[in-house]
C-alpha positions, 0 to 999 in steps of 0.5 A, a space after each residue: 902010459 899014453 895019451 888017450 885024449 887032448 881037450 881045450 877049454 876057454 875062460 876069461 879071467 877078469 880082474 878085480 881092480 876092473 882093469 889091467 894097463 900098461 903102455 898104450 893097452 888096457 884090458 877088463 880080462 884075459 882070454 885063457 885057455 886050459 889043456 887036459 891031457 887023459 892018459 889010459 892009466 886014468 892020469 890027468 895033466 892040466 896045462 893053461 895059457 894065456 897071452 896078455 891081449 892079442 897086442 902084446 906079443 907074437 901070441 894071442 889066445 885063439 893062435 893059441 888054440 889053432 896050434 893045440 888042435 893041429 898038434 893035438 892028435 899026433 900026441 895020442 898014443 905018446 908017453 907024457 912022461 917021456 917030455 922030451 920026446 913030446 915036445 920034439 913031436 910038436 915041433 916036427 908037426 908045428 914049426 915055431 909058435 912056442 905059446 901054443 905048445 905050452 900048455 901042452 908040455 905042462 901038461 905032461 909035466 904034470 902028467 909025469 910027476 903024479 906018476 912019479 908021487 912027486 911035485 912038478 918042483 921035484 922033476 925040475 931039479 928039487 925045491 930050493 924054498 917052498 915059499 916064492 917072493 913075489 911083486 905086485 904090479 901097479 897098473 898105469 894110472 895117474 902119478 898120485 894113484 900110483 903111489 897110494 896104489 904101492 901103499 896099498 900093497 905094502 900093506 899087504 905085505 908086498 915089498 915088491 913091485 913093478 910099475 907099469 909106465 911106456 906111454 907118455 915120455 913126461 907122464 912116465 916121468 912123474 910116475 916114476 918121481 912119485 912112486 919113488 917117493 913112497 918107497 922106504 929101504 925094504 921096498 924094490 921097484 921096476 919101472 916097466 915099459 913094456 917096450 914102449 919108449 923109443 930109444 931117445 925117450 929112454 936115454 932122457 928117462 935115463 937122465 931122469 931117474 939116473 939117482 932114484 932107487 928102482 930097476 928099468 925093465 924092457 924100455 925100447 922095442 928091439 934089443 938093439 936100441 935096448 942096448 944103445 940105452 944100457 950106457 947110458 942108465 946107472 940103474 939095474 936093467 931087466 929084458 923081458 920081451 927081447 929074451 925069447 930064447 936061449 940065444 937071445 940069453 947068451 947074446 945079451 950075457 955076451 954083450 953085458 945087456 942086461 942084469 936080469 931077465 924076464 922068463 915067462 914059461 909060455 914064450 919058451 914053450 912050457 916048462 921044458 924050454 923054461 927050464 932049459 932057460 933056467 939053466 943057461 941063466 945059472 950058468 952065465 949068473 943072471 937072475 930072473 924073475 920067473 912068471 908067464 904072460 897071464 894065466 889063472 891057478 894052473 899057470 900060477 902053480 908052474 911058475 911056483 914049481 919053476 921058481 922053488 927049483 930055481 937056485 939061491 941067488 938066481 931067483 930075484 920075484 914071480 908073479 902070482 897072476 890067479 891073486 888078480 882074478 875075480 874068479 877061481 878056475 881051479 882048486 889047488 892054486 898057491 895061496 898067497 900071503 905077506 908077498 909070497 905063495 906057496 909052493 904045493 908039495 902033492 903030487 904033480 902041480 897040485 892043482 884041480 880044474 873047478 869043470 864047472 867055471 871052465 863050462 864045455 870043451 872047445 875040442 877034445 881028440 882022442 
């Protein structure tokens, strides 16, 4: 088998509850960008990406689709099913940019696993569960709104949660109190900065919800002040953006930094770098909560493929980012109910584009 044709497409995914904030960013929709790989047995694999703004992180959607049109070429007349050996062609033809090789590898994966009749999940060390837990994030808002915004989920049959704080140190604050306050035994809550307390901000939220019942996820910007803050907090504490790669892993497993991790497919290059990650967390025994920056239905079924064949007890909540869309993009997504999707047990991802809602290709080569 080999590949015959790349092809990118662009679609804004807007959100239902009109607007997504955290931190000092507010966005009305994300940019995404959807990858079909076409092979010459008539074998289709579909990738996504879709960073969170381009004020997130070292990512943004028109990066993302620079880098897929540099690589694209190179890739035809490669084997999809042999992964590795493509993810190794597009490191040697980009150096870095692990977003905008993505798409791209989870492509392949899916590629290979309808070639094999098996889902992604089978490839990726078999399926542990078919159903995945999720949390639902509360966007920053007033103290009181996001309390009545936790209710709501909860009676969706949400149990948790990640509310989204780092703007303003007193606010932030009264958030968490507020949000707590609602909470009851079953619920789990993280408080997530995104990075956006400085270190002395977050030692005195430390202080402040030292004897409140959530996890503190990402509190400070470098993995050095996060680690100056970990002494002082009594309460579990998540990296996400710091953990950017399997050294950054072991680093922080070697330096007891952390007690979970945020592992988002995109930022180790898809599934191939995720899955590596994956392992390396089981191995020093952390946890993780397995999602990606954003994304529509394609992304959202390689997080349910990635955390099904995650172990037992290392698997601790996903996201299910296509449940916040006003709009599908593709037929096949995991159906989400009582806190959980589903995981597809076709062949692949499980997913199908809807062509219509992604409109013409930006590019194809072929």
């Amino acid at each position: 088998m080999k590949i015959t044709g790349v092809s990118a497409y662009s679609v804004d995914l807007r959100l239902k509850e009109g607007s997504y904030s955290w931190g000092t960013q507010s966005y009305a929709a994300f940019d995404s960008t959807v990858v079909v790989l076409d092979t010459d047995e008539g074998v289709q694999g579909y990738g996504e990406i879709c960073p969170l703004g381009p004020g997130y992180m070292p990512s943004f959607a028109a990066g993302a689709r620079a880098g897929m049109r540099e690589i694209a070429a190179h890739l035809i007349g490669l084997d999809p099913r042999q992964i590795e050996v493509v993810a190794a062609k597009m490191d040697e033809v980009l150096k870095g940019h692990p977003y905008a090789k993505s798409a791209l590898d989870m492509a392949c994966w899916d590629v290979a696993a309808k070639a094999a009749g098996v889902p992604v999940s089978t490839l990726l060390g078999g399926s542990f569960r078919d159903r995945v837990k999720l949390f639902r994030v509360i966007s920053r808002d007033t103290p009181e709104a996001m309390a009545d915004r936790l209710l709501e989920y909860r009676d969706e049959g949400f149990s948790q949660y990640q509310m989204k704080v780092g703007e303003h140190l007193d606010t932030d604050i009264a958030r968490i109190t507020a949000v707590t306050d609602v909470l009851v035994a079953t619920d789990t809550l993280a408080a997530d900065a995104n990075t956006g307390w400085r270190q002395h901000e977050a030692i005195r939220v430390a202080d402040a919800v030292a004897d409140l019942p959530l996890y503190i996820e990402q509190p400070c910007l470098t993995y050095e002040e996060c680690l100056a803050v970990r002494p002082h907090l009594r309460r579990p504490l998540i990296l996400d953006e710091v953990m950017d790669s399997r050294a950054a892993i072991r680093r922080g497993a070697a330096d007891g930094a952390m007690d979970v991790i945020n592992l988002k497919i995109s930022r180790f290059g898809g599934l191939s770098g995720a899955r590596r990650a994956r392992d390396l967390c089981v191995d020093l025994g952390i946890a993780m909560t397995i999602e990606d920056t954003w994304g529509g239905e394609i992304a959202t079924a390689a997080i349910a493929h990635l955390a099904s064949s995650t172990p037992d007890g290392f698997h601790f909540q996903s996201s299910a980012f296509h449940d916040y869309h006003s709009m599908a993009i593709a037929e096949g997504g995991p159906v989400v109910s009582n806190g959980h999707m589903s995981v597809a047990d076709s062949p692949g991802l499980g997913v199908t584009p809807l062509w219509d809602r992604l409109g013409e290709p930006l590019f194809s080569i072929s």
